[in-house]
C-alpha positions in Angstrom: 4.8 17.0 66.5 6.7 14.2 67.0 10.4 13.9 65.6 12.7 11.6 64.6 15.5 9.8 63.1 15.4 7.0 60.7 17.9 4.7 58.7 16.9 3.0 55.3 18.9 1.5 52.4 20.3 4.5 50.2 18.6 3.0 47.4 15.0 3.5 49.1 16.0 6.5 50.9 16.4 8.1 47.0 13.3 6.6 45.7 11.6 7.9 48.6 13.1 11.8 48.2 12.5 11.3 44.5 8.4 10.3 45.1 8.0 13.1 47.6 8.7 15.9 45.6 10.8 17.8 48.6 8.5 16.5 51.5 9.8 13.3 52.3 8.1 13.6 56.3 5.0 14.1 54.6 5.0 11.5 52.0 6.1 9.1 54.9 3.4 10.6 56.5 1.0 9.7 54.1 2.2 6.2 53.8 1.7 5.3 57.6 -1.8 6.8 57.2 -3.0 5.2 54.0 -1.8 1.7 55.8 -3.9 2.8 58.6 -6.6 3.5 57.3 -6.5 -0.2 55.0 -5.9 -1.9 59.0 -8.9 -0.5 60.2 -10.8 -1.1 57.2 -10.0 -5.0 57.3 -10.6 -4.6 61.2 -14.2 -3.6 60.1 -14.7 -6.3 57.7 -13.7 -9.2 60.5 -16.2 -7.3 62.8 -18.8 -8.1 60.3 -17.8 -11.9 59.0 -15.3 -11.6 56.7 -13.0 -13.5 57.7 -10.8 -16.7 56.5 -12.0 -17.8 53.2 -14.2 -14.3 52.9 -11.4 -12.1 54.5 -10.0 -9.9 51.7 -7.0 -10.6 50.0 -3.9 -9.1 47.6 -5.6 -11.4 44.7 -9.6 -10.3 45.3 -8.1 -6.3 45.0 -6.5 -7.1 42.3 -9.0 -8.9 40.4 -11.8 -6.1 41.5 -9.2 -3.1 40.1 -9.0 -5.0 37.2 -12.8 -5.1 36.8 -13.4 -1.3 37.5 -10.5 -0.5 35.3 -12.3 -2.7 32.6 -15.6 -0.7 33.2 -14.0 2.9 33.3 -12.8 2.0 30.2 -15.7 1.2 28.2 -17.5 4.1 30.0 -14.9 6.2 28.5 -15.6 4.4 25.0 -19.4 5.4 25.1 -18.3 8.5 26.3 -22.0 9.2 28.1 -20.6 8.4 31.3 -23.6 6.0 32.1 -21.6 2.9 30.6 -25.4 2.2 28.8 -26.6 2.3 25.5 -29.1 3.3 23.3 -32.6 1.7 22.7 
């Protein structure tokens, strides 16, 4: 286990205690891993093409979250969980 010491404007340092519920090494933790993971992710996604105008971006995540929050929604309307209806 490594070990450190870090400095951070009190403001974050408080939101950061607040969000970790009493583990703030292991919601940091977390944090460095999640953006990890996303790196090698995009890393794959060059390896195959995607790149430039087909790389991912902030807007395309955005606009696909918005899409699957659209269809979780009317899945959760039917309430079949298929999201189709009826003949």
């Amino acid at each position: 286990m490594f070990r450190t010491s870090i400095t951070m404007p009190i403001d974050l340092a408080e939101y950061a205690q607040r969000r970790a519920g009493g583990n703030l090494s292991g919601y940091l933790a977390d944090l460095v891993a999640d953006q990890r993971r996303r790196e090698a992710v995009w890393a794959r996604l060059a390896e195959h093409g995607y790149v430039g105008d087909l790389a991912p971006t902030e807007a395309g995540r955005a606009e696909i979250r918005a899409r699957l929050q659209q269809h979780a929604a009317r899945k959760a309307r039917r309430g079949d969980g298929t999201g189709q209806q009826a003949a």
